[in-house]
SERO-4910 file (N, C-alpha, C, O; in steps of 0.05 Angstrom, whole numbers):
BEGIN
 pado doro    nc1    nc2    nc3   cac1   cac2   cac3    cc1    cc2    cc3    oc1    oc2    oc3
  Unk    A      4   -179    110     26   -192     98     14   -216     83    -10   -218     80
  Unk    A     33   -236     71     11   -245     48     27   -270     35     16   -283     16
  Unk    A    -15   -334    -76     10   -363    -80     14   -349   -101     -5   -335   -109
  Unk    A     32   -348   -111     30   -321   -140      9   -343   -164     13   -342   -188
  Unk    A    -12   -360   -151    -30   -366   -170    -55   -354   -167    -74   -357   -151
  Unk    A    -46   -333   -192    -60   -303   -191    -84   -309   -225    -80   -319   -247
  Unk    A    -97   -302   -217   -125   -297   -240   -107   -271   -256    -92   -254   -247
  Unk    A   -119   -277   -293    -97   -257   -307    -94   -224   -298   -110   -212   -283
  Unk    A    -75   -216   -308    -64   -187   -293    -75   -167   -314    -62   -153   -330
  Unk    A   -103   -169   -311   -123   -148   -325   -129   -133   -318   -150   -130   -305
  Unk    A    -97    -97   -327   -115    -67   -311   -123    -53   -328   -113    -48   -349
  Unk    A   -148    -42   -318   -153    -25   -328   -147      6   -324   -155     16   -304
  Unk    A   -129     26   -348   -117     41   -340   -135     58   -344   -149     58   -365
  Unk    A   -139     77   -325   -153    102   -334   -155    123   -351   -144    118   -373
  Unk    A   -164    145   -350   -152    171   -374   -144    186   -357   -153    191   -335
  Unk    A   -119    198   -375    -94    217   -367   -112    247   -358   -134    255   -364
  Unk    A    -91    257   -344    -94    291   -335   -116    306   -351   -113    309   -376
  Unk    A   -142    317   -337   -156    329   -352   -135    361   -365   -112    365   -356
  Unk    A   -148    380   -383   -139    393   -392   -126    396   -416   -136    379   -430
  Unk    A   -103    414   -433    -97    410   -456    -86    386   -459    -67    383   -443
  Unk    A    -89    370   -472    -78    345   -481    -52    351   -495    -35    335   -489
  Unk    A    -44    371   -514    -24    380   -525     -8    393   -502     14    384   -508
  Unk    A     -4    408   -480      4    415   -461     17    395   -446      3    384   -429
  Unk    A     45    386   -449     57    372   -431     47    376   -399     40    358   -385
  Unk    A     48    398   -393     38    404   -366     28    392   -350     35    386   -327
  Unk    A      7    386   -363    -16    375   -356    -27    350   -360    -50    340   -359
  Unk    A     12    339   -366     -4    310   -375     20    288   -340     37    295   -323
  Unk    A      4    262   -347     27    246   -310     52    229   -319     56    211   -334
  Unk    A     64    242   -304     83    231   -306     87    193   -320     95    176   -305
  Unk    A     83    190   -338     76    160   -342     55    144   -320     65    123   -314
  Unk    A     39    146   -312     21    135   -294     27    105   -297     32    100   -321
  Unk    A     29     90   -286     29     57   -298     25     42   -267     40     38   -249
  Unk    A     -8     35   -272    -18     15   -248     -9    -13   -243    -14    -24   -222
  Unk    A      5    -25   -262     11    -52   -275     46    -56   -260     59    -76   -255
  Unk    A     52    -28   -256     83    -28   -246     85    -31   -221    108    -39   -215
  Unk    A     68    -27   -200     60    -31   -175     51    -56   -170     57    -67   -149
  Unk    A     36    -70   -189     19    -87   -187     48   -107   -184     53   -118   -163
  Unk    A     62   -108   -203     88   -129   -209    105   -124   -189    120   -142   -181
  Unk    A    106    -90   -172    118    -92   -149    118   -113   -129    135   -128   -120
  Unk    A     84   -106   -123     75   -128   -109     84   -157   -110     95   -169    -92
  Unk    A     78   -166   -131     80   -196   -131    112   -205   -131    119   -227   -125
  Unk    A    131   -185   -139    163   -194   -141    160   -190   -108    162   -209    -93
  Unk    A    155   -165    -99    162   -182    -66    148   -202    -54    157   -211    -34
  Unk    A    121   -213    -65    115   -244    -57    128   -264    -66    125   -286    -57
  Unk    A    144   -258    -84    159   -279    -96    185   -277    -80    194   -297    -70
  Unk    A    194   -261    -79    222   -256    -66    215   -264    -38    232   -282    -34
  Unk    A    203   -263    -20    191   -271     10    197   -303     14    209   -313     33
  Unk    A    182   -320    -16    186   -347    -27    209   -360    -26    212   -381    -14
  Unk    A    233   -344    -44    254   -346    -61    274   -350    -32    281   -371    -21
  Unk    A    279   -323    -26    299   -306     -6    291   -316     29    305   -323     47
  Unk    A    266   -314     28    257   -311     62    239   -285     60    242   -264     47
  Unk    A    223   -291     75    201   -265     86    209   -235     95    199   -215     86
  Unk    A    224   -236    109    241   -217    125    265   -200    115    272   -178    124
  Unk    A    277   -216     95    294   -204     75    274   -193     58    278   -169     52
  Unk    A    251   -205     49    237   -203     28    230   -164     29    227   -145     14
  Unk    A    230   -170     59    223   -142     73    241   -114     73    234    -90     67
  Unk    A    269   -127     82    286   -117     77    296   -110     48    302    -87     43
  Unk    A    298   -126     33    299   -120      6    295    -93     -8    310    -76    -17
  Unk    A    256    -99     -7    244    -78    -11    235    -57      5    218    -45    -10
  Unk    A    236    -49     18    233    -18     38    244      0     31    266     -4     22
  Unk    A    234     24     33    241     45     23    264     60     49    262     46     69
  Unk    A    280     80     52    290     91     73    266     93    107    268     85    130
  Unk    A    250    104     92    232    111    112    218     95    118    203    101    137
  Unk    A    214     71    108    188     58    112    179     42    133    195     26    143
  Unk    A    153     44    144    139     38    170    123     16    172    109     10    152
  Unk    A    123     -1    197    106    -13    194    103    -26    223    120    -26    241
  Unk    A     83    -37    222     61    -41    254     63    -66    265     54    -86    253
  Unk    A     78    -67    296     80    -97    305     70   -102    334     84   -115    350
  Unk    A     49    -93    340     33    -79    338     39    -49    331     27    -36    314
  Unk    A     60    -41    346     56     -8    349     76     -5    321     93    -22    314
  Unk    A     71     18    311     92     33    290    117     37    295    130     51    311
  Unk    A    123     17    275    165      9    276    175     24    249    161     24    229
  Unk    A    199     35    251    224     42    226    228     18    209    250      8    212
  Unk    A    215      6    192    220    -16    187    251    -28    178    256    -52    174
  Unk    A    263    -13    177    294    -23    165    317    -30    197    337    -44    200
  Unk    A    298     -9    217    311    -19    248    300    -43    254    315    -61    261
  Unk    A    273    -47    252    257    -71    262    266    -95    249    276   -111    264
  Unk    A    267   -104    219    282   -119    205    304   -128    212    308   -152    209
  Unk    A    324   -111    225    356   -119    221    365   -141    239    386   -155    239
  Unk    A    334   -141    262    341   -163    286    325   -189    281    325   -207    298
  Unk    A    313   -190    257    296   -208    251    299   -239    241    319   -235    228
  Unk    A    296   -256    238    306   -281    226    285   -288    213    263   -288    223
  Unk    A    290   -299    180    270   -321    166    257   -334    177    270   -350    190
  Unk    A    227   -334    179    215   -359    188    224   -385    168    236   -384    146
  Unk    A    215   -409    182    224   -433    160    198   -432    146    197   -446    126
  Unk    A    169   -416    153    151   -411    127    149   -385    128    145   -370    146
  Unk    A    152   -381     93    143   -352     91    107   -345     84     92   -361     74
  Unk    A    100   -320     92     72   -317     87     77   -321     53     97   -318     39
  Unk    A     41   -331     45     46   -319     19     16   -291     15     -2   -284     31
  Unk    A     23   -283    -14      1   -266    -18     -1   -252    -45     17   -251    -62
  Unk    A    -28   -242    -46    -34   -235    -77    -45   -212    -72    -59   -206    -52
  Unk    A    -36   -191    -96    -58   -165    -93    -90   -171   -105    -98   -183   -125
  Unk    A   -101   -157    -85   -124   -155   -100   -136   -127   -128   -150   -127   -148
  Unk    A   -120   -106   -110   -128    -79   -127   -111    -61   -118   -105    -55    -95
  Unk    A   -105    -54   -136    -78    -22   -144    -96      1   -145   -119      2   -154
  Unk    A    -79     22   -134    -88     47   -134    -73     73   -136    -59     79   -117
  Unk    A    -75     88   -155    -49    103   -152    -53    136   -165    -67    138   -185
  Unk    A    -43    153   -157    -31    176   -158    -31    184   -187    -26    170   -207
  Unk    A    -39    214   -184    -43    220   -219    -22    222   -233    -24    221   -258
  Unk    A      7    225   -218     27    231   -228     40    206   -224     64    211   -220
  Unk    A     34    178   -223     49    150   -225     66    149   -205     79    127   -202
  Unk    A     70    170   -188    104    165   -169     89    156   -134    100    164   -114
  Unk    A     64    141   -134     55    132   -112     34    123   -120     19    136   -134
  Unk    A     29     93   -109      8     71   -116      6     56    -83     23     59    -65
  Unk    A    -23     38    -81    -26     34    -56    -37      2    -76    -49      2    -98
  Unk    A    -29    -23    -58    -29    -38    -67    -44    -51    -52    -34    -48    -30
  Unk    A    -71    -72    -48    -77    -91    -24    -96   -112    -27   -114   -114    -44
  Unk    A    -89   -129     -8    -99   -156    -26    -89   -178      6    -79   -169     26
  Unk    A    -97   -209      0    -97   -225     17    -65   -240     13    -47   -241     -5
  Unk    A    -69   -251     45    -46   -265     52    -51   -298     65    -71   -306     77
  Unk    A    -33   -311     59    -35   -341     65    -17   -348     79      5   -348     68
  Unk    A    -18   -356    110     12   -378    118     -2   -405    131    -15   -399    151
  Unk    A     -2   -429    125    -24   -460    147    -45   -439    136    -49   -423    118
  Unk    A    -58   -452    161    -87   -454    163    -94   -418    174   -116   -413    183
  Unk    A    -76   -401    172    -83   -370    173    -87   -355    154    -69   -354    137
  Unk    A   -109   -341    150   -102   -322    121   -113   -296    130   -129   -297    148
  Unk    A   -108   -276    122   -117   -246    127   -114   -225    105   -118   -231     81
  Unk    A   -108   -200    113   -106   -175     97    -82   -155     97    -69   -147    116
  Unk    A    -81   -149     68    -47   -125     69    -56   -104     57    -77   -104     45
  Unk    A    -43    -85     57    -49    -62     41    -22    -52     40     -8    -61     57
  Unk    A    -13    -39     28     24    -36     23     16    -13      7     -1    -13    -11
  Unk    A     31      8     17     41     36      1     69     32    -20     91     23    -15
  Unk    A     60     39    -37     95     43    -51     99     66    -64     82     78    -77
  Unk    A    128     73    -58    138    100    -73    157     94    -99    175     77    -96
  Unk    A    153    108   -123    164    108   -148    185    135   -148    177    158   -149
  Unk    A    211    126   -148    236    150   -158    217    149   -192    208    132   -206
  Unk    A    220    178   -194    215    190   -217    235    191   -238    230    199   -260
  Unk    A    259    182   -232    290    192   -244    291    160   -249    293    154   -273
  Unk    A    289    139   -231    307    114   -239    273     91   -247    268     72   -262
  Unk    A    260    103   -231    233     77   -235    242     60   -217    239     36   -224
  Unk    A    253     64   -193    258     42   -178    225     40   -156    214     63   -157
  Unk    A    215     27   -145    195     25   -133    203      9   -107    216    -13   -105
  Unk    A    193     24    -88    195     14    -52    173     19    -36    158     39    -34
  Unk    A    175     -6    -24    152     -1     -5    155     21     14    177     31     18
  Unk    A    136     28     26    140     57     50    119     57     74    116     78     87
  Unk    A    104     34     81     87     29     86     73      6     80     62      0     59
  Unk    A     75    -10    103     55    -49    100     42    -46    126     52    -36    146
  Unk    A     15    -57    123      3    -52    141    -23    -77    134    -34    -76    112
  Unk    A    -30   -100    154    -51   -121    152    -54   -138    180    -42   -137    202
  Unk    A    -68   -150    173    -71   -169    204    -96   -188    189   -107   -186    167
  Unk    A    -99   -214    216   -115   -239    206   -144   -230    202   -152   -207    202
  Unk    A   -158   -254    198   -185   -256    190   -203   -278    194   -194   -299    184
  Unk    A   -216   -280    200   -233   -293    214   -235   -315    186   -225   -338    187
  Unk    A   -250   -303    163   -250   -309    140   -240   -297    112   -244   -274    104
  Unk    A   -225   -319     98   -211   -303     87   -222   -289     64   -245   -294     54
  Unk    A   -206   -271     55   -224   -251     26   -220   -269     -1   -206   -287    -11
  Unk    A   -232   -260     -4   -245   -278    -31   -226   -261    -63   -227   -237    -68
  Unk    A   -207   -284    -82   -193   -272    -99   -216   -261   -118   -238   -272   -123
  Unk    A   -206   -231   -130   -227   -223   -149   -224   -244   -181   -209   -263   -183
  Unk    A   -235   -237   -197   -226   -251   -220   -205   -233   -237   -188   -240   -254
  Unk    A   -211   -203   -228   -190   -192   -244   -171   -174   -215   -179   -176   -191
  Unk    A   -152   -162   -222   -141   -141   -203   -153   -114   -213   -151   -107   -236
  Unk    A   -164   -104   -198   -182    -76   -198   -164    -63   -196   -144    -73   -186
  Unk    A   -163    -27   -207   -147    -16   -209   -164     16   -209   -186     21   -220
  Unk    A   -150     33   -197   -158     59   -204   -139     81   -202   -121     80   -185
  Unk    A   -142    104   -219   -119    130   -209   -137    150   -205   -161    151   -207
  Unk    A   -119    167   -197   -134    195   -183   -138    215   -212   -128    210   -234
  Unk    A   -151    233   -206   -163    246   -214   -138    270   -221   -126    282   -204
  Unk    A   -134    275   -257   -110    294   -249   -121    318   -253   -145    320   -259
  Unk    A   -101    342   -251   -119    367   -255   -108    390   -226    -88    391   -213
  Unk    A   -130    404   -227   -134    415   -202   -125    396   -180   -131    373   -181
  Unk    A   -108    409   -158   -103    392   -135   -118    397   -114   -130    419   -110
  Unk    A   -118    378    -97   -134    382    -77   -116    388    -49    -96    376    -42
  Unk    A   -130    412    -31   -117    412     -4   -106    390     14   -118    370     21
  Unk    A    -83    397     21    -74    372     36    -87    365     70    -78    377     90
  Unk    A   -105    349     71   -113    342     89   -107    345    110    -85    337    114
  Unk    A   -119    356    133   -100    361    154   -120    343    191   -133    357    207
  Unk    A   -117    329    193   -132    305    215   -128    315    242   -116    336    245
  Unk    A   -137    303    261   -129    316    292   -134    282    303   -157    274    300
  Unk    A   -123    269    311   -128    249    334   -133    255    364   -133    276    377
  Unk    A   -136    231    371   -145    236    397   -115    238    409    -92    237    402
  Unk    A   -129    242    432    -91    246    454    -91    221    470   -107    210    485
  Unk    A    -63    214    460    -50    182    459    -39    174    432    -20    159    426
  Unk    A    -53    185    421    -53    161    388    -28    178    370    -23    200    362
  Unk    A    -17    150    368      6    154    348      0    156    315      5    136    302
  Unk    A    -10    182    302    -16    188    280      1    205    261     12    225    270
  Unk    A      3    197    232     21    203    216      0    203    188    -20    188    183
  Unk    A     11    223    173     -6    238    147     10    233    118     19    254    109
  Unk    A     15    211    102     34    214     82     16    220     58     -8    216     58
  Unk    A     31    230     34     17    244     14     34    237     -6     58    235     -2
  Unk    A     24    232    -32     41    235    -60     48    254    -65     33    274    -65
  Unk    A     75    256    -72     78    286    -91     70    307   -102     79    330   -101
  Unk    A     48    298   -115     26    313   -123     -2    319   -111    -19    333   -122
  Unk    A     -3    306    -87    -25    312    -69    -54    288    -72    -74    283    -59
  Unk    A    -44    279    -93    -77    257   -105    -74    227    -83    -94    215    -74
  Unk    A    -60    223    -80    -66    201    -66    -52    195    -34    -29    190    -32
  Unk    A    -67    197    -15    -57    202     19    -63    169     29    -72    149     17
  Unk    A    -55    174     55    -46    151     74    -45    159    102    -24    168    112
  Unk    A    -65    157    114    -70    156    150    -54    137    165    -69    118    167
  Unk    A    -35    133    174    -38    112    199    -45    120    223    -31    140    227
  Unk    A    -57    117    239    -73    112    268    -69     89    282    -79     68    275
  Unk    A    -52     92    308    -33     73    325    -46     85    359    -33     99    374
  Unk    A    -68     77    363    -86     83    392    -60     74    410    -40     63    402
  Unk    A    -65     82    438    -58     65    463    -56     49    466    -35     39    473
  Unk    A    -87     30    461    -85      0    465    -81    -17    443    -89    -40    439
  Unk    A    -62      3    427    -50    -18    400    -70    -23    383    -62    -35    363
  Unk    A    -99    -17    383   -113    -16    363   -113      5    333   -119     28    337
  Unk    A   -109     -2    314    -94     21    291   -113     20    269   -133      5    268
  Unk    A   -106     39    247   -127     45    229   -112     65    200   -101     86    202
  Unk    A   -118     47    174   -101     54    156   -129     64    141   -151     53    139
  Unk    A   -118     93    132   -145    103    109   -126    107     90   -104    115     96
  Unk    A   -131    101     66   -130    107     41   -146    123     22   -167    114     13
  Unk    A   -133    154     13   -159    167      4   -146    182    -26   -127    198    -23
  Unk    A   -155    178    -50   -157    176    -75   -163    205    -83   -183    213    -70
  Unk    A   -157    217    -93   -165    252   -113   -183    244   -129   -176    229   -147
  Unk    A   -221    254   -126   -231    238   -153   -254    265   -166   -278    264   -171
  Unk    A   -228    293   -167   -234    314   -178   -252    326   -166   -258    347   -180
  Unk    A   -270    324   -140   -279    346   -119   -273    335    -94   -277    352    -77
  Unk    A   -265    313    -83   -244    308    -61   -236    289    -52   -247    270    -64
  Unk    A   -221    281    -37   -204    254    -29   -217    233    -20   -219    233      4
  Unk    A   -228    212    -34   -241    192    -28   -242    169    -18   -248    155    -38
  Unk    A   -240    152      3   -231    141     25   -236    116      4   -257    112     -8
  Unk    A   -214     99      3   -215     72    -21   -210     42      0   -217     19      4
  Unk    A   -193     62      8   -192     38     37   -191     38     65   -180     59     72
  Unk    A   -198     26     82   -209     36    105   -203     10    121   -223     -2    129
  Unk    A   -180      1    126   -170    -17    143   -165    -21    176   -141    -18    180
  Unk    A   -176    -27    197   -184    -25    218   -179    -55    230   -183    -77    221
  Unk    A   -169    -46    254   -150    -79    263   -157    -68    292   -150    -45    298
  Unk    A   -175    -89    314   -177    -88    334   -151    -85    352   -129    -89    341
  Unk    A   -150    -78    387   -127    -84    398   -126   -113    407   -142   -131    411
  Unk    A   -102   -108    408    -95   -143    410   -111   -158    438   -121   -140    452
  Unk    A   -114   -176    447   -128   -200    467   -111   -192    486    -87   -190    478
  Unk    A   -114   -187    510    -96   -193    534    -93   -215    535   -112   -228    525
  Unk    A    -69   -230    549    -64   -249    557    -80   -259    580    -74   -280    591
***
């Protein structure tokens, strides 16, 4: 979770769907890394504006999940929640998204006092309206905090040929779940152990197979 004084919003967009270029087919759905990116920061701003918790509510998608420690419905977990009197703040660092534009993974640092840590946020794009929701937030503290890039890094998947949909095995205990873009290019692990220790992979289509971009790993919590 996560000052919108952000270094300029310089992406670099990639190149479209390999194949006929004249062939609609084969071309993405409008890909746009920059639309995610603005996702992001309107819900840091709205967190500011509104309250944190609304900020949350706001934006969530139907389904969307997220870890307190263990994996909550986020729109049930929200509804009992109250504004803190501070909200976190936070900035993306780097976008990532799906060959066909309708799923981007967004992640970057967070600030509240003297705490700062890490987020990584999934979002899903309606294809029909362009509305964008989160579906997936997932971060925790840091010893030290990450360092802002000078630009927001950006990458898309690989279009084309699709790749097999991944299929994982956990251990027995662990609360694990497999989400996928539409089109298969860009996936999302969560991993929710026993002792509340969890693990977010993020893995990218980069035209011979799914390439792990992020790899987020959060100890279990301190006993008391």
């Amino acid at each position: 979770m996560r000052t919108l004084l952000l270094p300029a919003l310089a992406l670099s967009l990639l190149a479209g769907c390999a194949g006929d270029p004249n062939d609609i087919r084969n071309r993405p759905l409008g890909p746009n890394p920059s639309a995610f990116v603005a996702a992001e920061i309107g819900f840091a701003r709205l967190a500011q504006e509104k309250g944190q918790w609304t900020a949350f509510r706001e934006t969530s998608h139907p389904d969307a999940v997220m870890f307190v420690p263990q994996r909550v419905k986020a729109r049930d977990w929200l509804k009992t929640q109250k504004d803190p009197a501070e909200a976190v703040k936070w900035q993306p660092h780097a976008v990532y998204v799906s060959c066909d534009g309708n799923s981007g993974v967004t992640t970057g640092a967070w600030q509240k006092g003297p705490a700062h840590g890490f987020f990584s946020t999934v979002w899903m794009r309606d294809p029909k309206s362009g509305k964008i929701d989160w579906i997936l937030d997932h971060g925790d503290g840091l010893t030290s905090p990450r360092e802002a890039p000078e630009f927001i890094a950006s990458k898309q998947a690989v279009c084309g040929s699709r790749p097999a949909v991944p299929i994982e095995a956990g251990a027995e205990g662990d609360d694990m779940a497999v989400g996928l873009s539409p089109d298969q290019t860009l996936s999302w692990t969560s991993t929710v152990r026993s002792d509340q220790s969890r693990r977010v992979t993020i893995r990218l289509w980069d035209g011979k197979t799914m390439a792990t971009v992020i790899d987020d790993q959060v100890a279990a919590p301190k006993q008391p």
